[in-house]
N, C-alpha and C positions, 0 to 999 in steps of 0.2 A: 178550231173553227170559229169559237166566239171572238178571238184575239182580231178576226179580221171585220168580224162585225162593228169593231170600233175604231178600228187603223183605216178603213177605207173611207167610209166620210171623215175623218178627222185630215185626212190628207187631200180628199177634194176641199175640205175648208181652208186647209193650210195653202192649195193654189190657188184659188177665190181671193184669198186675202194678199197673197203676192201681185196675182194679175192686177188689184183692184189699186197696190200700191204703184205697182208702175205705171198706170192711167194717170193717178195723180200726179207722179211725178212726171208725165210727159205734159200734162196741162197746166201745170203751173211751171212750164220754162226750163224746167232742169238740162235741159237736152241741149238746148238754143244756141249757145257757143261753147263748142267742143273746142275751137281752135284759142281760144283766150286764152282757158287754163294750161294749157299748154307753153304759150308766152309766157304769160305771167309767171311761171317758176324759173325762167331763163334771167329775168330783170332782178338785179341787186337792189333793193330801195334802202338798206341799210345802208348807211357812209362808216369807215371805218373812222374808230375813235383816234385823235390824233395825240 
């Protein structure tokens, strides 16, 4: 029973600190163009060496 008395808030801290990191990462842009990264691996910018 004590084993829960320390896993239960340690895990509302551990989604606290999740929610709090995907806030940040929806406010500083992360999210914004889903569809670029996408292209962007389709594009060869490397030229082969002749």
């Amino acid at each position: 029973m004590s084993g829960l008395a320390y896993s239960i808030p340690i895990a509302i801290l551990m989604g606290l600190a999740a929610l709090l990191a995907f806030l940040w990462a929806l406010r500083s842009g992360q999210y914004e163009d889903m569809d670029g990264a996408s292209q962007r691996i389709l594009n060869e910018d490397d030229k082969p060496k002749a």
